[in-house]
N, C-alpha and C positions, 0 to 999 in steps of 0.2 A: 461712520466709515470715512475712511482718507482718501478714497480714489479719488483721482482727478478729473476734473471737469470733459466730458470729448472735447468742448472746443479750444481748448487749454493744449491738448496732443495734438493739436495742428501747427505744425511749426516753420508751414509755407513751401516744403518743399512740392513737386507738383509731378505725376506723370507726365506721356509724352499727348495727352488725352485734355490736359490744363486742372485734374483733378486730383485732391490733397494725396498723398501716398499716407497708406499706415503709417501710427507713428508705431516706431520701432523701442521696447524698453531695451535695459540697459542688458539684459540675457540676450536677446534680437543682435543687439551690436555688435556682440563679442564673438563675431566667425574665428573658427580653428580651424583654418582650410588643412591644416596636418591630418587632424582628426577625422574629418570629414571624409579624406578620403582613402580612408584606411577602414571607413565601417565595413563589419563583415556582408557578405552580400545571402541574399535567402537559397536556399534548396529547396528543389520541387520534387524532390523521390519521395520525401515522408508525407504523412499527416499533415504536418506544419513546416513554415517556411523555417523559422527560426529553433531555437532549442527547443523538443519536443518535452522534457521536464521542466524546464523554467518556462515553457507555454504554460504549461499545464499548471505549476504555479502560480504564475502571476492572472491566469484566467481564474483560480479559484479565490484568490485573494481578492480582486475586483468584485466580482460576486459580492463577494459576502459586504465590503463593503459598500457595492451601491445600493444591497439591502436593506442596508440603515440610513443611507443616505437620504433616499425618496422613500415616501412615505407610501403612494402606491403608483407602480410600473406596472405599466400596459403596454403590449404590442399588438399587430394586426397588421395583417399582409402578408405573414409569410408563407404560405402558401401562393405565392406569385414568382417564389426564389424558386427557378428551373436549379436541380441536382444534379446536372448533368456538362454542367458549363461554369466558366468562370463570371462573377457578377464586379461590378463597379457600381458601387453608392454614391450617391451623392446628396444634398443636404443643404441646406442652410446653414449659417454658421453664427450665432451667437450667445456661448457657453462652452468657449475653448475645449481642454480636455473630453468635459465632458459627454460632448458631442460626439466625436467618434467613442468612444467608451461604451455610449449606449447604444451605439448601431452594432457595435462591436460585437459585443456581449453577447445581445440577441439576432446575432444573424447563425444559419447556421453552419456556415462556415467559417476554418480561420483565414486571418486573412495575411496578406502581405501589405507591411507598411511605409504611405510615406509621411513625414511629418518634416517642419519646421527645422531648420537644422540643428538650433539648440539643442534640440530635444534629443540630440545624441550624442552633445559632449556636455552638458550639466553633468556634477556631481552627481551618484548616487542614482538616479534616472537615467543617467547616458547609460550606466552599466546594462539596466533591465533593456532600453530600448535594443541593444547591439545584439542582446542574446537574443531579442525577437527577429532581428535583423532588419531593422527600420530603416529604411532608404532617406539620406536629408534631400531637401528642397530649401531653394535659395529662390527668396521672392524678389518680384521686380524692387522691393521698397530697398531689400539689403543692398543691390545691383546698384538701383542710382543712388545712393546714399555711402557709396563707396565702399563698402562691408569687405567686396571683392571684385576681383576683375571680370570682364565680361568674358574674358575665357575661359576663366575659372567655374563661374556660374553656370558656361551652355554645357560644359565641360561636366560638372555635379549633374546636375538637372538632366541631361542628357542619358547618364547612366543609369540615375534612379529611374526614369521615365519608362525608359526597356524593363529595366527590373520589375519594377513595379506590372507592367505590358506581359512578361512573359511568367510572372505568377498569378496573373489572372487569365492568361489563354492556358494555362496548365488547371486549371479548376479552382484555385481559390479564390476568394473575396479580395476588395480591395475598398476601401473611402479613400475618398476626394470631395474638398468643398469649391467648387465653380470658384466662390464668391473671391479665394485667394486669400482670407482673412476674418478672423472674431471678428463682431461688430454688434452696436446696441440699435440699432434700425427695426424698426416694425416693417420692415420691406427688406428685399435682397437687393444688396448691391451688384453691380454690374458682372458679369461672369467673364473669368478668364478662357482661353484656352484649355488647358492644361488638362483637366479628367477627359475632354471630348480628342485632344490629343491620344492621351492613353489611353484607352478603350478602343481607339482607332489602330495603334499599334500591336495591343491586344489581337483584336480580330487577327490583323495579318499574321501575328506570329501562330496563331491558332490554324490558320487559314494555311501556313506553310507546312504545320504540323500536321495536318490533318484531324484537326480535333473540331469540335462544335463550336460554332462563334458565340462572344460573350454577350451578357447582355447589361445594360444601363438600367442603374435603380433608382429612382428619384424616390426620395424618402421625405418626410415630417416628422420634423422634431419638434415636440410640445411640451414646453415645460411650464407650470403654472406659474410660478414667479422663479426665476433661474437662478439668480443671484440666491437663495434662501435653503437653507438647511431643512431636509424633510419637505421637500415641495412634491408637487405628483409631477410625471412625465409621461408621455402617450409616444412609442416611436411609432410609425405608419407610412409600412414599408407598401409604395406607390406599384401602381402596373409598367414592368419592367419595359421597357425598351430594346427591342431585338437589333443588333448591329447585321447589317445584311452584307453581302460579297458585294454588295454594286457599292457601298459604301467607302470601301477599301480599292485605291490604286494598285496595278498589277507593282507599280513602283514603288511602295511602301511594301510590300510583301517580299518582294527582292533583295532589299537592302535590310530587312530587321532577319530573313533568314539566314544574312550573312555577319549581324550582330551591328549593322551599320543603322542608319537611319534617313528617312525620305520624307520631308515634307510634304501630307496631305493637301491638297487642292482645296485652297482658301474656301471655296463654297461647302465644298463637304464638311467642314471642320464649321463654318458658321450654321450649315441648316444643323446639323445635329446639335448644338450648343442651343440654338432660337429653340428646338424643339425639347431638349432637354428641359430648358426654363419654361418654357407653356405650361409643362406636367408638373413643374416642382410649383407652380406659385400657384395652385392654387389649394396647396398643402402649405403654406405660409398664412400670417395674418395677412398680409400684402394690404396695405392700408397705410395712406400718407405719416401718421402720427401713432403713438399707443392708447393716446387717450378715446382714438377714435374704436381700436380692438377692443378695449374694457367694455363701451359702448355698446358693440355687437354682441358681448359675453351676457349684457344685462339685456338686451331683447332677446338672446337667444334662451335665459333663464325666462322670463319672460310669456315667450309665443311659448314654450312646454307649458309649463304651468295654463295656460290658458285650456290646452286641451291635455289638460292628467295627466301627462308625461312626466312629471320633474326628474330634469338629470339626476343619474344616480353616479357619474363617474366623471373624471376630468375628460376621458372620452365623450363622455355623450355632451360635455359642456363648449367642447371646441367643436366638434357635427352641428350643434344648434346654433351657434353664431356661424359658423360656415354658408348654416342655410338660411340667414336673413341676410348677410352677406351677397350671397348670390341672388335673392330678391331684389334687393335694392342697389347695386350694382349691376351696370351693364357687363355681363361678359368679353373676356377679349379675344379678338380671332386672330390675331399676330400677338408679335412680342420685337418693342424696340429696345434692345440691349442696350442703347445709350443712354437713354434716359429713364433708369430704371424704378423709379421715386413711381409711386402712384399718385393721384389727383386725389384731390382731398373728396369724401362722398358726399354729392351734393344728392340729401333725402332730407325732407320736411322733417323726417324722423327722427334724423340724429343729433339735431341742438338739443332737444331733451332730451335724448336717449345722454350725451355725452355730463349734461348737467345734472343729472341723479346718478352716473356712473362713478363721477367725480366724487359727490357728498358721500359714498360707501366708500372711494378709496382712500378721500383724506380722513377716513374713521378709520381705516385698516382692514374696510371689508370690502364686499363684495355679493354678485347675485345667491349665494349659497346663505347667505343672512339675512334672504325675505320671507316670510312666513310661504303655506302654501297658494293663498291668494295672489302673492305679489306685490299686496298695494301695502305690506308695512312689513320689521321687520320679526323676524321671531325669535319665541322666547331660548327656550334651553331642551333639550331630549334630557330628560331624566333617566332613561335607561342606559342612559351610558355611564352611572355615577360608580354601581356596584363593579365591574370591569376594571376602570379608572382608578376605584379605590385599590384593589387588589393589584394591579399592575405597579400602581405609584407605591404602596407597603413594600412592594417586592423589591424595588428599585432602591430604594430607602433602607433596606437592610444592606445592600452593595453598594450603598456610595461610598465606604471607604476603599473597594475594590476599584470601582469606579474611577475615583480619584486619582489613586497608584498609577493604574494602567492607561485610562484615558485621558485626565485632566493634562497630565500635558499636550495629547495629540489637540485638547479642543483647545486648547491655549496656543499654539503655535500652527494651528488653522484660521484660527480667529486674525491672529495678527499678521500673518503674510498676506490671507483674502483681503483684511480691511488698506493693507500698506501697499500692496502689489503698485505697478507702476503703467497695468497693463490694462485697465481700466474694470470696470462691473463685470464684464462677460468675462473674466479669469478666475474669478473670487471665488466658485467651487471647485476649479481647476486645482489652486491653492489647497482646498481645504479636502479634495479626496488624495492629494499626493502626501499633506500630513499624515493624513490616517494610515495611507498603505506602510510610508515608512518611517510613522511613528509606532506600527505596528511592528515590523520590524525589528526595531533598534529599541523602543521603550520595552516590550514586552517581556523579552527574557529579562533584560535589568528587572523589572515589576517582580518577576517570576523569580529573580536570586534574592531580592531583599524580600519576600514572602519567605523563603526556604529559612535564610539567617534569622530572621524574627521567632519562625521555628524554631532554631534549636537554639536560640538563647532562652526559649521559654519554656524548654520543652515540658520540664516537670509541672509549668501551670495546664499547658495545655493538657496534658496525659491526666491531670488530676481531672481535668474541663471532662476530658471525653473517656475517659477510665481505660484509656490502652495509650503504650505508645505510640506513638503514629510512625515514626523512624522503624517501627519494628514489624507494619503492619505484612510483610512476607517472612517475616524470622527471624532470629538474632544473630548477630555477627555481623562482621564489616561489611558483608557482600549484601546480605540484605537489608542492612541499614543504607548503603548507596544506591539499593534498586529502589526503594522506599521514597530517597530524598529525590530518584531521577524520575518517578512515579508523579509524586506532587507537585513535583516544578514541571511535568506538562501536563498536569492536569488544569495549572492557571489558567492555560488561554483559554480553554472553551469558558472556564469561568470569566477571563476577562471579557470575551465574546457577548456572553452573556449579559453582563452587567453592561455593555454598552447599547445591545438590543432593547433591554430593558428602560435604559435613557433615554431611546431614541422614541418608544413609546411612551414614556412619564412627559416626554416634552409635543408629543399630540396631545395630548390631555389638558398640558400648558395652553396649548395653544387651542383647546378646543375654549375652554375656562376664559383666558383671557378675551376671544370674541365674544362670549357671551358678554361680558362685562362692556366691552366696547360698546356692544348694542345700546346697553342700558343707560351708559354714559354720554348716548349722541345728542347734543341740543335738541331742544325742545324746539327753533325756527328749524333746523336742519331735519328735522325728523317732519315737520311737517311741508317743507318745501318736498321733500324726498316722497311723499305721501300724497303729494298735488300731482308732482310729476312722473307717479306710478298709474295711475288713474288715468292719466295723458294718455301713455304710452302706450298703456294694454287698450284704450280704444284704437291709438292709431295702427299697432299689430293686426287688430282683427281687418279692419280694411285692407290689410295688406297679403 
């Protein structure tokens, strides 16, 4: 892959804090303050904020493609989301797109959006985003980096802020990431303002209205490896946080009911923020480095195995290092927003927990490739072969379907994720916006050169299947065009199809390939790895 180095996107410029600003890609730089401020603004009468048919499309079309995307999606918690009030999520942030995407999806309501500003004058996606009616936000990085003026900025920012404030004191959903930006950290960066703002706003206009005050949702986003096509994801939506009246100044309630706005009281705005971050981190790895996460992942495969547990799910694999985590970690009873970096875990444990974590991940594996014991790794599940078989046959019969309709989208995902300029946390960003509008725009083309390949052959094909197919409602013009407008929407579920079916032939790939891996790991690496399984699982039991 061609991403660039993070420390490469550091190109010196600095907040007002002495700390690096986002770097900004070349979409980030290109404000259209025209555009900007002409996006349509949300309605609160309907269902949705935005267009209640193009919601409704573009919520089915995400579906189905993050179906293929992850291999398996888990949630849990939502039974903590009160139906009766507007919620504000918040999150961790690194896996662009697809981080709101998936909060999105499975929250259950719709929400009102804010996002990034490009993301409303791009080609082609500005269109989708304006029909949702997605409010831009203009970060400090565009601000001091000249993008726009600072009237301009409090000016945007100002109004989505409300918008945003008074579609979630009206009942619906809202995300917002603290952190103010993507990033590849095993830890949260420093948290802005801005959602503990808005949910403050929220309340009051709630508060003026007479409605029920909203609540804050600290959420966990778990994606097993992010960057990677068909990984698992765990969303784990947190115990909400109740915004209370004493929260909210009489003076903040005055001025958003008159569409104005009022600076919350620096303390209120910082304890809700401190306390917002208590609850979200410890739904994060929060851990100085990743290699020290892998680490936790492999004692937490590990202490199961020891007492018959073995994780059955990427959920039960992130709860089990959570809980040696929190053994071997001192809990923390504040939270300094300055310095948001954890301290490196000083445990006897984890020098070899981290040096056998390593030898599995410079092989491509991981704790799911130890036998049940743990102290080596295992062979292969034979009963997955007959499945396998039959899926990969199936698959194989449609890969010229396949090809047609998706080999472009994977070709022009492949190469914007690997080029992007935006670093690793964009690259399935990239590669679910190919799919949705390569689906789009490839598919009917797939679907008219199918139709034309028809009837330039018809007579082979009619001989193939003993009828005409053109004919299959009647004869005459009218039902030879119902015929032809028949088959050409009958593609897509086939194309649908034949890409579920890829999406499955390539677990198989990748189940196949680990195996091989296993059997390919040196003979010192397999037995260092086998010295310092032995290690481990006694120093677990002591602990």
């Amino acid at each position: 892959m061609k991403h660039p180095n993070p420390e490469d996107l550091n190109d010196g410029v600095l907040d007002h804090r002495g700390d690096a600003l986002p770097y900004l890609s070349k979409s980030a730089k290109n404000m259209k303050m025209d555009k900007l401020l002409e996006t349509p603004m949300p309605k609160y009468s309907g269902s949705t904020p935005g267009s209640y048919f193009w919601t409704k499309i573009l919520y089915w079309i995400c579906h189905r493609i993050s179906a293929v995307q992850f291999r398996k999606r888990q949630i849990s918690g939502l039974e903590h989301i009160p139906a009766d009030r507007g919620t504000l999520c918040c999150a961790w942030h690194t896996n662009g797109l697809l981080d709101a995407l998936e909060i999105t999806l499975n929250h259950p309501k719709y929400f009102v959006f804010g996002a990034r500003h490009d993301l409303v004058t791009r080609p082609m996606l500005g269109w989708w985003t304006r029909k949702m009616a997605v409010q831009p936000v203009v970060r400090k990085a565009e601000l001091l980096r000249g993008g726009c003026s600072e009237e301009e900025a409090n000016f945007l920012n100002g109004r989505s802020l409300l918008t945003l404030s008074s579609g979630i004191a009206h009942g619906f959903g809202c995300v917002l990431f603290p952190e103010g930006t993507s990033h590849n950290n095993s830890h949260m960066l420093r948290f802005r303002t801005g959602p503990v703002r808005t949910i403050l706003a929220a309340g009051a206009i709630a508060s003026s209205l007479g409605k029920e005050l909203p609540v804050l949702v600290p959420i966990g986003l778990h994606f097993r490896v992010r960057e990677y096509f068909r990984t698992d994801v765990w969303v784990e939506f947190g115990t909400p946080i109740q915004i209370l009246k004493s929260d909210i100044p009489d003076e903040l309630i005055e001025a958003v009911s008159k569409g104005s706005w009022s600076e919350p009281p620096a303390e209120n705005v910082f304890n809700l923020r401190d306390r917002l971050r208590l609850e979200m981190e410890p739904l994060t790895p929060n851990v100085a480095e990743w290699e020290e996460y892998r680490a936790l992942h492999l004692l937490g495969h590990l202490s199961r195995r020891i007492i018959g547990n073995q994780p059955k799910s990427w959920k039960d694999e992130v709860l089990a290092a959570r809980e040696i985590r929190d053994i071997i970690v001192e809990p923390k009873q504040s939270i300094v927003n300055d310095e948001p970096k954890p301290e490196p875990i000083d445990h006897e444990i984890l020098k070899p927990a981290i040096s056998a974590a390593n030898i599995l991940h410079q092989s491509g594996l991981d704790g799911r490739d130890l036998d049940s014991k743990g102290m080596d790794l295992r062979f292969a599940n034979i009963a997955h072969l007959p499945l396998s078989l039959i899926r990969s046959t199936a698959f194989l019969l449609l890969l010229p379907i396949f090809l047609l309709s998706l080999g472009p989208q994977v070709a022009l995902g492949r190469i914007l994720g690997d080029s992007t300029d935006e670093g690793i946390d964009a690259r399935t960003s990239y590669q679910f916006l190919a799919s949705m509008f390569g689906s789009l725009i490839i598919w009917p083309i797939a679907s008219s050169i199918i139709i034309l390949i028809g009837c330039l052959q018809e007579s082979n094909i009619s001989n193939l299947i003993g009828f005409e197919w053109t004919e299959i409602f009647g004869s005459g013009i009218l039902f030879n065009l119902i015929s032809i407008i028949m088959v050409w929407l009958l593609c897509f579920p086939v194309f649908w199809l034949s890409g579920k079916l890829g999406s499955l032939a390539w677990d198989d790939f990748t189940y196949l390939r680990n195996f091989f891996r296993r059997q390919k790991m040196s003979k010192s690496d397999r037995q260092n790895l086998k010295g310092l399984m032995k290690i481990l699982i006694q120093e677990i039991k002591k602990i």
